[in-house]
Structure formats: structure tokens, C-alpha cells
C-alpha positions in Angstrom: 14.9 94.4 18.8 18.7 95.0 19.6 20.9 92.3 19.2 22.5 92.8 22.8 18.5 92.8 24.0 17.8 89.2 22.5 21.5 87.8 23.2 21.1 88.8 27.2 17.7 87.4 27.2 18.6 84.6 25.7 21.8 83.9 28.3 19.2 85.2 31.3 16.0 83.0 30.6 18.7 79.8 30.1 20.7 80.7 33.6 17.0 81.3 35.5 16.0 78.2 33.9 19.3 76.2 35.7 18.8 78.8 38.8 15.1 76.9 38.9 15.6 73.5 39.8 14.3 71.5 42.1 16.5 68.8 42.9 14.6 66.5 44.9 10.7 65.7 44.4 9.2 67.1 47.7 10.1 70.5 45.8 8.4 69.7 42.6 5.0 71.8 43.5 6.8 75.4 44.8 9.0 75.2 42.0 6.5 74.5 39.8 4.9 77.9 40.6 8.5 79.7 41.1 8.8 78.8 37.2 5.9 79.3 35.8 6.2 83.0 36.9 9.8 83.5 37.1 10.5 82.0 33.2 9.6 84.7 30.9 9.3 88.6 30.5 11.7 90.9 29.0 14.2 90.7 31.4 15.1 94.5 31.4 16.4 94.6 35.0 19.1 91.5 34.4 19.9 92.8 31.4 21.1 96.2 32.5 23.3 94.0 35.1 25.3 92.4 32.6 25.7 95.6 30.1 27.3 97.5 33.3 29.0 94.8 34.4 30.1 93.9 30.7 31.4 97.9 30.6 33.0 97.9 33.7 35.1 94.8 32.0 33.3 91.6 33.9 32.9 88.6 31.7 29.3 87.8 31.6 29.8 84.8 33.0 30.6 86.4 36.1 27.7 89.0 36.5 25.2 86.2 35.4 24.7 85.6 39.0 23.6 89.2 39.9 21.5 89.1 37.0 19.8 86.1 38.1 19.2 87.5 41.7 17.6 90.6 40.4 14.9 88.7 37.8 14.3 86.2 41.0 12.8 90.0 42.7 11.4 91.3 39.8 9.2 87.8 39.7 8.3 87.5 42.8 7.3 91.3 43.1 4.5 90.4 40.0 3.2 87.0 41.7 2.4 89.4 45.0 1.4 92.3 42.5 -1.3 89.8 41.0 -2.6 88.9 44.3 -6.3 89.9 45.3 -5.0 91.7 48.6 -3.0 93.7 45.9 -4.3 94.6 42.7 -5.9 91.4 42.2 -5.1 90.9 38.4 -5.9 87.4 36.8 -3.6 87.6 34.0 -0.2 88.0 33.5 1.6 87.8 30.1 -1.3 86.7 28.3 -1.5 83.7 30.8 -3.3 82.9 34.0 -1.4 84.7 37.0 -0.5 83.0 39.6 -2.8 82.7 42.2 -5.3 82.0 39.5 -3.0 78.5 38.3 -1.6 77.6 41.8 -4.0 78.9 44.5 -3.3 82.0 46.2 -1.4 80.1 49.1 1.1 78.7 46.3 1.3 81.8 44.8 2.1 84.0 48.1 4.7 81.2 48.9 6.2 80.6 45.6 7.3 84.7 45.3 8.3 84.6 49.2 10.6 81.8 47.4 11.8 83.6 44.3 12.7 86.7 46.9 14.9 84.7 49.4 16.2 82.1 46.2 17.2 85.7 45.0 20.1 85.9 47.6 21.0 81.8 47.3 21.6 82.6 43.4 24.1 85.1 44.5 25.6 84.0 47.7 26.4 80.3 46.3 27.6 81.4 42.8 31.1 81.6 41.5 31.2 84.9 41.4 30.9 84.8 44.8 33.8 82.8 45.5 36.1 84.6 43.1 35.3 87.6 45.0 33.3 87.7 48.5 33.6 91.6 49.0 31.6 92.0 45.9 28.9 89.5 46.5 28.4 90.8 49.7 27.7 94.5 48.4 25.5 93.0 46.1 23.5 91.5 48.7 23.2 95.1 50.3 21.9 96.4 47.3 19.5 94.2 46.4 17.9 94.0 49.7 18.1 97.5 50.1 16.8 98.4 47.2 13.8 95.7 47.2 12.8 96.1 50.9 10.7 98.5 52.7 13.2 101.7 51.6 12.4 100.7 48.1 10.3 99.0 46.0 8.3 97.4 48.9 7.9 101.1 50.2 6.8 102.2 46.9 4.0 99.3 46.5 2.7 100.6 50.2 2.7 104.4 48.9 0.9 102.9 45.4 -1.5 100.7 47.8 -2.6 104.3 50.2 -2.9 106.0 46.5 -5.2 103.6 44.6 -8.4 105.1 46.2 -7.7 109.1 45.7 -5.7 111.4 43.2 -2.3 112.0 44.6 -0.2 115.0 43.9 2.9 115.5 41.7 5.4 115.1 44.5 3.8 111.2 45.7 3.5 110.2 42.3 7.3 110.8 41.9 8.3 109.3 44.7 6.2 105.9 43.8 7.8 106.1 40.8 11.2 106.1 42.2 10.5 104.0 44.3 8.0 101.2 43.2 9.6 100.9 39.6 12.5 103.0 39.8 14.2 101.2 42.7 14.8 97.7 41.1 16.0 99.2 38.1 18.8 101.2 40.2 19.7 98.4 42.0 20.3 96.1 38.9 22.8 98.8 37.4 24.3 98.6 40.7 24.9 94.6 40.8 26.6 95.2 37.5 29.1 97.4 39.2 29.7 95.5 42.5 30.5 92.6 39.5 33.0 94.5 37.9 34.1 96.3 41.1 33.6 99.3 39.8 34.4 102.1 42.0 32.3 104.8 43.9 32.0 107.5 41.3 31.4 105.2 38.6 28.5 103.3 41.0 27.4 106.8 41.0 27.0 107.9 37.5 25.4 104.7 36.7 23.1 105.0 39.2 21.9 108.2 37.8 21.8 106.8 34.5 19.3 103.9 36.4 16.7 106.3 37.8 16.3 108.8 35.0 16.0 105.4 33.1 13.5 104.2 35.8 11.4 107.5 35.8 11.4 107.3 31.7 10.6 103.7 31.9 7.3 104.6 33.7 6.4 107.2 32.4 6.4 105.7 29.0 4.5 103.2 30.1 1.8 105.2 31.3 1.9 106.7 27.7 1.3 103.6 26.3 -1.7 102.5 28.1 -3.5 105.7 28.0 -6.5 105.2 25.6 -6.9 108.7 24.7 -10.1 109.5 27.5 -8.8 111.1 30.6 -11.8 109.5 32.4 -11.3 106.3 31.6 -7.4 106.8 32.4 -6.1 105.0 35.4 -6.8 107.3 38.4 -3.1 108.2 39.3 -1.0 107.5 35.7 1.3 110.1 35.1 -0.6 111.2 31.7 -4.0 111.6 34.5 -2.3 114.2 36.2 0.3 116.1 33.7 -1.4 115.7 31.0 -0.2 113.4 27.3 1.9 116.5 26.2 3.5 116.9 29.6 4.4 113.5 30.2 6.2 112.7 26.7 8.4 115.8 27.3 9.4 114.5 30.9 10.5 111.3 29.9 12.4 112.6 26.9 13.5 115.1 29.8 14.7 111.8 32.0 16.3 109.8 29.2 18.5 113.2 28.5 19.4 113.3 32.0 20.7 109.6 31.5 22.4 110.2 28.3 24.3 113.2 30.1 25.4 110.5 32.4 26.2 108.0 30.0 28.8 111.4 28.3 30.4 110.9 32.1 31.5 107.9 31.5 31.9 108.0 27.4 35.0 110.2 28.4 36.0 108.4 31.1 36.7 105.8 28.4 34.2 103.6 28.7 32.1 101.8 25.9 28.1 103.4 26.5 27.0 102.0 23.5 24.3 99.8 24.4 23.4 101.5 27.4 23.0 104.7 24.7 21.3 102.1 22.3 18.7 101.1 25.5 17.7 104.9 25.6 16.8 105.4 21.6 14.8 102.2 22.2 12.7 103.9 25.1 11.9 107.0 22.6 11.4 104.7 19.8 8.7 102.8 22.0 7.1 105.7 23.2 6.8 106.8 19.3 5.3 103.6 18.4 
């Protein structure tokens, strides 16, 4: 793994862990469930917050808050993901999901408490008070991105798509959406950190979703099991094709790296963002 990878999630997992607390008994049995979903993972989302915040030339210790408050979305997004209304999935990370430890009640109330904690971590954070202007963007984002225009929108369109092949053009577009959204938004809370301007929000956000459309696409890679009738009814291998699909996300993590160049002459330091790239390919060729 990178070192960058391992140092973020490192600095992440400890700041969710703080961001977790209860504080007062009564709260002992949400948080409980809020932890035991929200402590653990790769932390992908967070960790692109802090490498374009740390590029932009915020300290760490001042993005850590937007990093928090986009992990707090990604876990609650899983605990509803697991749900039986959803795709009723028992496991998670090798563990129990859930609904299946807490009850489905606890579950469904411990994610609606990781989304709104999302906005807390943000709102009463340092960061914020250093700088209000930014915060508040980052509030904007994040609920933007995560509500019904974005990754809630997407899980709808995934929902409607479960029982019948979709075409090309609804695939993308639950892509962009459903994965791709959050992953947009967390490059964005790195820039409303560093208070980056408009055209550099913009080239990172294209950077985000050719990332985000590589991301999923590679993943549908990886759990195809060589039989297309076996293979999940709408993966992106189903309906392109193996061949197809590993030249489209090598196609996608171009587009980023052409983005990336954008800012490389701008002066800016793409390194690890150029590093996170070569790791997609070089999980894809695993």
C-alpha cells in the first residue's frame, strides 16, 4: 500500500474514532451502532479530502474535519445499503452488518445519525471557526452531493434497475451518481479547506469523477467470476463486455491524469493523487 494511503487512514480512523463519542450514557446504544459501522473501511473518500486539501496548501489538521464529515456519509450510506428494504446484505467487512447486530430499527437510526453527525463534524470544528465561508460551502457540497441530486438519486435509479437489464446511458448515470457522487464531493471538501478557487474546484472535480467511473468499473472487474450468467444482472462487465470495461476505466483514469497535467503546470504537487491512479490499474491487474 502507499505510504500516504496508510498515513491518512491512520489520521482518519483516529479522528472518526474522537468524532464518535458519546458523551453521556443515554447515548451509549446509537453510538454503539454509529461505530461499529462507521470505524473501519478504506477510507478512500476522506482520504482524497486531505490529499486536495494538503495540495491546495491546508495543514491536515484543518481538512480533518471535512474528511470526517464525508466518511460519517459514506457509513451511513452502507448501514441503509445493508438494509432488507435495500439490498438486504448480512455481511459487511467480513462481519455481521448492521441490522443483523443491532436490529433493523438501530440500524436505520444509527445511519440517519452518522448522515446528520456528518454536518455537526463540520459545522462545530476548528476549521470552521478559522474560516466560516469555507465550512459553509462544504456543507453545500456535501449535502448536495449526498442528497436526492446525487448519491441518494443514484441508489433510487440502482433500486428501479435491480429487476431488469438497463441500457448503457442508465448505467452511467448510476455510476455517476450512486458511487461517483461522494467521491466528487470529497475532492471538493478538500478545496473548500484550502480555499481553492473555481477553476481549480473544477479540475479536481474532473479528476473525482473519471476517478469515480474507474473506481466502479474496476470493481465490477473484480467481482466478475468469469460466467456472464452468473454475473450480477447490471455490472458494467454484463453489459460491455470484460474487454470493454478494462479499456473504459483505463479510458477514465487517463481522463483524470490529463486533469492532474492541469494542475501539475499550474504548480501544484499531483503526486499522490497520480500515485492513487497507478494503484487503481495496479488493482484491476491483480
Amino acid at each position: 500500500m502507499l505510504t500516504f494511503l496508510n498515513d491518512d487512514k491512520m489520521l482518519i480512523d483516529e479522528a472518526m474514532s474522537t468524532a464518535l463519542f458519546a458523551g453521556s450514557s443515554e447515548y451509549d446504544k446509537i453510538v454503539e451502532a454509529m461505530r461499529y459501522s462507521a470505524l473501519g473501511g478504506k477510507r478512500l473518500r476522506g482520504i482524497l479530502t486531505l490529499e486536495f486539501a494538503k495540495m491546495f496548501g491546508c495543514e491536515t489538521a484543518e481538512s480533518m474535519a471535512y474528511a470526517v464529515g464525508v466518511e460519517c456519509i459514506q457509513a451511513y450510506s452502507l448501514i441503509h445499503d445493508d438494509l432488507p428494504c435495500m439490498d438486504d446484505d448480512d455481511m459487511r467487512r467480513g462481519k455481521p452488518s448492521c441490522h443483523i447486530a443491532f436490529g433493523e430499527a438501530n440500524a436505520l437510526l444509527a445511519g440517519d445519525a452518522l448522515l446528520t453527525h456528518a454536518f455537526t463534524a463540520i459545522s462545530e470544528s476548528d476549521s470552521a471557526k478559522n474560516h466560516p465561508e469555507r465550512a459553509i460551502k462544504a456543507v453545500r457540497i456535501l449535502s448536495g452531493y449526498a442528497g436526492f441530486r446525487g448519491m441518494v438519486g443514484g441508489q433510487v435509479l440502482d433500486l428501479e434497475a435491480a429487476e431488469k437489464v438497463t441500457d448503457e446511458k442508465t448505467l452511467s448515470l448510476i455510476h455517476k451518481l450512486k458511487t461517483g457522487a461522494l467521491i466528487r464531493a470529497s475532492a471538493l471538501l478538500g478545496c473548500s479547506a484550502a480555499g481553492a478557487d473555481a477553476e481549480l474546484c473544477a479540475l479536481s472535480e474532473k479528476y473525482a469523477e473519471e476517478f469515480g467511473l474507474a473506481f466502479q468499473i474496476i470493481d465490477d472487474i473484480l467481482d466478475f467470476d468469469g460466467d456472464y450468467e452468473t454475473c450480477e444482472l447490471n455490472s458494467y462487465v454484463k453489459i460491455h463486455g470484460l474487454e470493454k470495461a478494462g479499456e473504459d476505466a483505463l479510458s477514465h483514469i487517463q481522463n483524470a491524469k490529463t486533469a492532474l497535467s492541469e494542475l501539475s503546470e499550474k504548480g501544484f504537487d499531483t503526486t499522490n493523487l497520480g500515485d492513487l491512479l497507478d494503484y487503481l490499474v495496479d488493482r484491476m491487474n491483480k
